[in-house]
N, C-alpha and C positions, 0 to 999 in steps of 0.2 A: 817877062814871067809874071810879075806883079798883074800886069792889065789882061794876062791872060785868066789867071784865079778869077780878077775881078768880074771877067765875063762871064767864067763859069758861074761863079757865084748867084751873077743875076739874074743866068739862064735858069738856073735851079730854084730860084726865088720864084721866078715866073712861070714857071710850070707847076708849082705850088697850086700860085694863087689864082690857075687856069685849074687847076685839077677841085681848088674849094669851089669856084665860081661854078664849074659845071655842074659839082655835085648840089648846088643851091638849086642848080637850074633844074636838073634830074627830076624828073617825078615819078616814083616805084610804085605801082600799086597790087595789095595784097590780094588772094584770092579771096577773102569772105570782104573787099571793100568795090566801092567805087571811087572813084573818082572826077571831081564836077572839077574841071578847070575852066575858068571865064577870064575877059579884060579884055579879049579882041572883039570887035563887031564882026557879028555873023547871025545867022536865022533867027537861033536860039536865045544868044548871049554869053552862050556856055559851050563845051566839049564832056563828054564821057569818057570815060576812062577804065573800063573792065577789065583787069590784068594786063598786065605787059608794061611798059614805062616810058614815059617822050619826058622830050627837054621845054622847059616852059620858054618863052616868048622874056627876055628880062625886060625889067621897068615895064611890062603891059599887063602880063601873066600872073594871077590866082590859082591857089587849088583847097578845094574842101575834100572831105570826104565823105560817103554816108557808111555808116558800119553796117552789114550784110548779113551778119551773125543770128542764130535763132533766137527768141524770145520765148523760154515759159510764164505763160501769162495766167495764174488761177481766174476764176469767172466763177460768180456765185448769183444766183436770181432768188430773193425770197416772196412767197407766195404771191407767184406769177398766175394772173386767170387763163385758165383754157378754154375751148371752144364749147366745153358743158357746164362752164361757170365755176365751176371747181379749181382752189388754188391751191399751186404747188410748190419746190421748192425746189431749185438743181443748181448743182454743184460742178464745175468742169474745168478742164485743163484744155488751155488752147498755144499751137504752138504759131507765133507768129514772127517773122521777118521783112524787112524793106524789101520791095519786090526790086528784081536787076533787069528784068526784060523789058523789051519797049513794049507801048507808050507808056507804062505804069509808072517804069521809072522815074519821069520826068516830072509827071505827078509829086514821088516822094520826094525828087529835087525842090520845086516849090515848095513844099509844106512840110520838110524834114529836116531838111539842112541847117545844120549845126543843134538840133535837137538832142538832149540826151535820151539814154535807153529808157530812162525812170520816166520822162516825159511819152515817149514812143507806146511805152506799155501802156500806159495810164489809157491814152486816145485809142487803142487797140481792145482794152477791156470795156472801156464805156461804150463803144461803138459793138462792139458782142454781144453785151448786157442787153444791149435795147434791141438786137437783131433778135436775141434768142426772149424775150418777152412779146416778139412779133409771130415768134415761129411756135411757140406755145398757143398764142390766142387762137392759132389757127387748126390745134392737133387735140385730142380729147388725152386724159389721162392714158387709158387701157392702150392706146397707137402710140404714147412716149412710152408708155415701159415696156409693151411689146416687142420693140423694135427700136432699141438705141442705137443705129449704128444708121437705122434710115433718119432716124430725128436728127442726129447729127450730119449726115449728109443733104438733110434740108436749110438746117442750119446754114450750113458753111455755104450752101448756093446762096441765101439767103444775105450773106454778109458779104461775098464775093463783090457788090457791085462800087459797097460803102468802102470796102477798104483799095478796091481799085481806086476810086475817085482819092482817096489819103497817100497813094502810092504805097500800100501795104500788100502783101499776100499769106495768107491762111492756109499753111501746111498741112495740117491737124486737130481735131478737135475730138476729146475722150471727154464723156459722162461721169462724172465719181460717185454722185448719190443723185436720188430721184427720192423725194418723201413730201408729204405734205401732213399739215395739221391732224386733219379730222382721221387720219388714217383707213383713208380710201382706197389707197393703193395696197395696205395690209390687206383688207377685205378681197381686192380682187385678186392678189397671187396667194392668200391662204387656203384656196380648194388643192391649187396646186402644187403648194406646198405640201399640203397632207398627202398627195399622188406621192408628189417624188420623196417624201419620208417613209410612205410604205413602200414603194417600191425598191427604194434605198435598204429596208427594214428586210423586204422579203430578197433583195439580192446578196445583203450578208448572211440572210440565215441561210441561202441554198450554198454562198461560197462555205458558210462551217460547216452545213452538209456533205459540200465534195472535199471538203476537207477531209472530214472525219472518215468519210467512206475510202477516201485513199490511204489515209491515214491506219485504217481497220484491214484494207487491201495489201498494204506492204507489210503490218506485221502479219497478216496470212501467211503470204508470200513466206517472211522468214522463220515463222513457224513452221511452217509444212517442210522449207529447206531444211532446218536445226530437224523435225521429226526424222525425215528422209538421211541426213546424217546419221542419227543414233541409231535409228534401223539397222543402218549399211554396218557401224560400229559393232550391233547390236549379233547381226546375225555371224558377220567375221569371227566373232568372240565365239559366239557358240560352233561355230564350225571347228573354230580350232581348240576348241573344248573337246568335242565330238571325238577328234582326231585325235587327239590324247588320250582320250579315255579307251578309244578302242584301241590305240598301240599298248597302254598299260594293261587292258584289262585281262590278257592271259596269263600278266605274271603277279597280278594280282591274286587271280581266282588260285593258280597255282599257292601263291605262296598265303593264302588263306585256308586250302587243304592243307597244306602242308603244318599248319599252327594248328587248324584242329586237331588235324589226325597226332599232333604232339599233345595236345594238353588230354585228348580224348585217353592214351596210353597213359600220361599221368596220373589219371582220375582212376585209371583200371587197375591200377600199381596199387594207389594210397587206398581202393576199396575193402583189402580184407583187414588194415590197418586200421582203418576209419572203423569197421566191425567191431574188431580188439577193442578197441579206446571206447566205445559204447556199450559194450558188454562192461567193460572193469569201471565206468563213472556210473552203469546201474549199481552192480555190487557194490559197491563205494558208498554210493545215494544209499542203499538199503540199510549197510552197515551201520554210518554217520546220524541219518536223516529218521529213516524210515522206522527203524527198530528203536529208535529211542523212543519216538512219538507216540509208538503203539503201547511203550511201556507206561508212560507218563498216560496215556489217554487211559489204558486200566487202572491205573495208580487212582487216578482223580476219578473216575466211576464209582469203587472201591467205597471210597473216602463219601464222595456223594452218595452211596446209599445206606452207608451207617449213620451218615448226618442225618437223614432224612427220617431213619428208623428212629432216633434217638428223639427226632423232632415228633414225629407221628406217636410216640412213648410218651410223651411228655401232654402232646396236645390229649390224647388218653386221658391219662389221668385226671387231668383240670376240668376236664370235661364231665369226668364220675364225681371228682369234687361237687362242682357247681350242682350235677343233678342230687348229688345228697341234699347241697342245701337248700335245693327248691322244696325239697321232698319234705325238710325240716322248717322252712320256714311256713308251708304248705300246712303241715301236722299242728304246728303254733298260733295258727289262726289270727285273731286280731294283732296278739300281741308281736307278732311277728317283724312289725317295721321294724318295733323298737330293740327288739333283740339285735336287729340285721341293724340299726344306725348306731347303737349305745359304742361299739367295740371303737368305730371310725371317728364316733365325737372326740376320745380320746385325745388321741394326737392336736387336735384341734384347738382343745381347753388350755392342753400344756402351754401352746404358743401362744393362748389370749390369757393365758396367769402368767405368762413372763412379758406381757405387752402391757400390763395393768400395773402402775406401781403399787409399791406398800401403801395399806389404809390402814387408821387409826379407829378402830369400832369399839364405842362406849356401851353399845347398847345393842344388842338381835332380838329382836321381836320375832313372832312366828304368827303368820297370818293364815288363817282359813282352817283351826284346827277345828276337827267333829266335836259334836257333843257329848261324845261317848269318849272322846279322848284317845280314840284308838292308835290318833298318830301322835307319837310324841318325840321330841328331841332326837333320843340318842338313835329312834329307831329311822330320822330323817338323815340324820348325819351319815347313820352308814348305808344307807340308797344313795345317798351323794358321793359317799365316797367309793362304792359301787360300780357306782354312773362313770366317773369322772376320774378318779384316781385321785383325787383331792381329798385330805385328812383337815378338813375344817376344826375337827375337835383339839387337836395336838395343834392348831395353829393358832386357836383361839387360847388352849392353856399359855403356847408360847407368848403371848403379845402383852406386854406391860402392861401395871395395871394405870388408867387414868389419873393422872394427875394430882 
């Protein structure tokens, strides 16, 4: 039993260490690789190995591999000359891979093998760089920017031979900028710029045009719908207006006679009443209003012509007055002013002997008498007192004597 385990043991040991041994020997190879396996003598020195898997050869057998994988390789030229001495500047993206098909391959086996990707690139761009400064010298400006897709398909024939001989192959190659210094290449796309910005200019203004006109079209449209609605509304209403009015209108007009011919019989009732009541508010009026006023208006006629009389009496009289005294003062001749002023000084005097206070008179002289002495004293005194109403004399006894 013991040497039985024992063998099992071993047997399973050694199908182990036949199952690592094989898998050492195994070679897998991935679809984006190849496969170089060498160490036997044969044409080459080597084997390919393109997908699928073999067992190496132990203690003789190698294997490398090349990695198959795409490369984005950017590529830049600055002011490269062209064929009208004009220098430019371009910018591109090129997509590059180890080539797998024969003979290129073989190629990239020589001069690839164990290379890194950073290395691969490098030798892929510098070999671009110098193709696409061959392929410029050979193309004017206005034939690169015309046509980027034919410049780049000259290109890439143009490099085809360089990276065949590298064991390389060139999937793609896009353009990202084209420009130079002096701005030549602005000069020659600026007419056509201004085309395709007016053109561009006049195809939004006709899309806002058809815009607007549809735009203007559909609210037609649903205006004329909404009018045609209210119409339909419009005329329903009045139909059934219509229809109303004429099922009402006989009991209308009925009961319209029927109100007048009532109020009209009212009117006929209260007319000889209404009569009454306007005959008794005249009489009334006559009584209240009218007969007093007629009384009061003779009353005050009356009264205004005896005022008047009494006044026309009166202005009479003043009137024969004055003409007596024109008549007397007329008859008085010179002396006449002083007749007519002496009465009115009067009053006059009294107010200017009580405006004048008391004087002390030591002495009256009399100034300008005649020679003849006609005027004297006492006979001055009483013309003053005459004149005046003043008693100079009796004023002059009254007044203390001096001192």
């Amino acid at each position: 039993m013991t040497v039985l385990f024992t063998l099992l043991l071993l047997a399973g040991s050694g199908l182990l260490v036949l199952r690592g041994g094989l898998h050492s020997l195994l070679a897998v190879c991935q679809p984006n690789q190849a496969l170089v396996i060498y160490g036997l003598p044969g044409a080459r020195g080597y084997r390919l190995l393109k997908g699928g898997s073999t067992l190496l050869v132990p203690l003789f057998e190698e294997m490398r591999s090349l990695d198959l994988s795409n490369l984005n390789i950017p590529i830049s030229v600055s002011k490269a000359l062209t064929a009208t001495g004009i220098r430019i500047s371009i910018a591109a993206v090129a997509n590059v891979k180890i080539a797998s098909h024969e003979p290129v391959v073989h190629a990239a086996v020589e001069r690839l093998l164990d290379r890194s990707a950073k290395e691969v690139s490098e030798l892929a761009r510098v070999t671009l760089e110098s193709n696409l400064r061959g392929v410029l010298a050979t193309l004017t400006p206005e034939q690169v920017n015309a046509d980027t897709e034919a410049f780049a398909r000259a290109l890439m024939e143009e490099a085809n031979d360089d990276f065949s001989r590298l064991g390389l192959e060139l999937d793609s190659l896009q353009l990202t900028a084209i420009h130079d210094d002096v701005k030549y290449l602005d000069a020659l796309g600026r007419p056509q710029q201004v085309t395709l910005l007016r053109q561009a200019r006049i195809a939004e203004a006709e899309a806002r045009a058809e815009a607007r006109i549809e735009a203007v079209e559909r609210e037609k449209t649903t205006r004329l719908v909404q009018l045609r609605r209210d119409e339909a509304i419009a005329r329903a209403e009045a139909h059934r207006r219509i229809q109303e009015a004429s099922t009402r209108q006989d009991a209308m007009v009925a009961e319209a006679e029927a109100e007048t011919a009532g109020e009209l019989s009212r009117v006929e009732a209260e007319l000889p009443l209404q009569q009454a009541r306007i005959q008794s508010v005249a009489l009334q009026l006559q009584a209240d209003v009218v007969a007093p006023a007629e009384a009061a208006y003779q009353e005050a006629l009356a009264t205004a012509r005896a005022d008047a009389a009494g006044i026309r009496a009166d202005g009479d009289a003043q009137a024969e007055a004055l003409r007596a005294l024109m008549d007397s003062l007329l008859a008085a001749g010179p002396e006449a002013r002083t007749v007519y002023l002496m009465p009115r000084l009067q009053p006059l005097l009294a107010l200017l002997r009580q405006a004048v206070p008391p004087l002390q008179v030591e002495e009256l002289r009399l100034i300008g008498e005649s020679e003849t002495g006609a005027t004297s004293l006492p006979v001055l005194l009483a013309r003053l007192q005459a004149a005046t109403d003043l008693d100079l004399g009796r004023w002059l006894k009254a007044a203390p004597p001096p001192g």
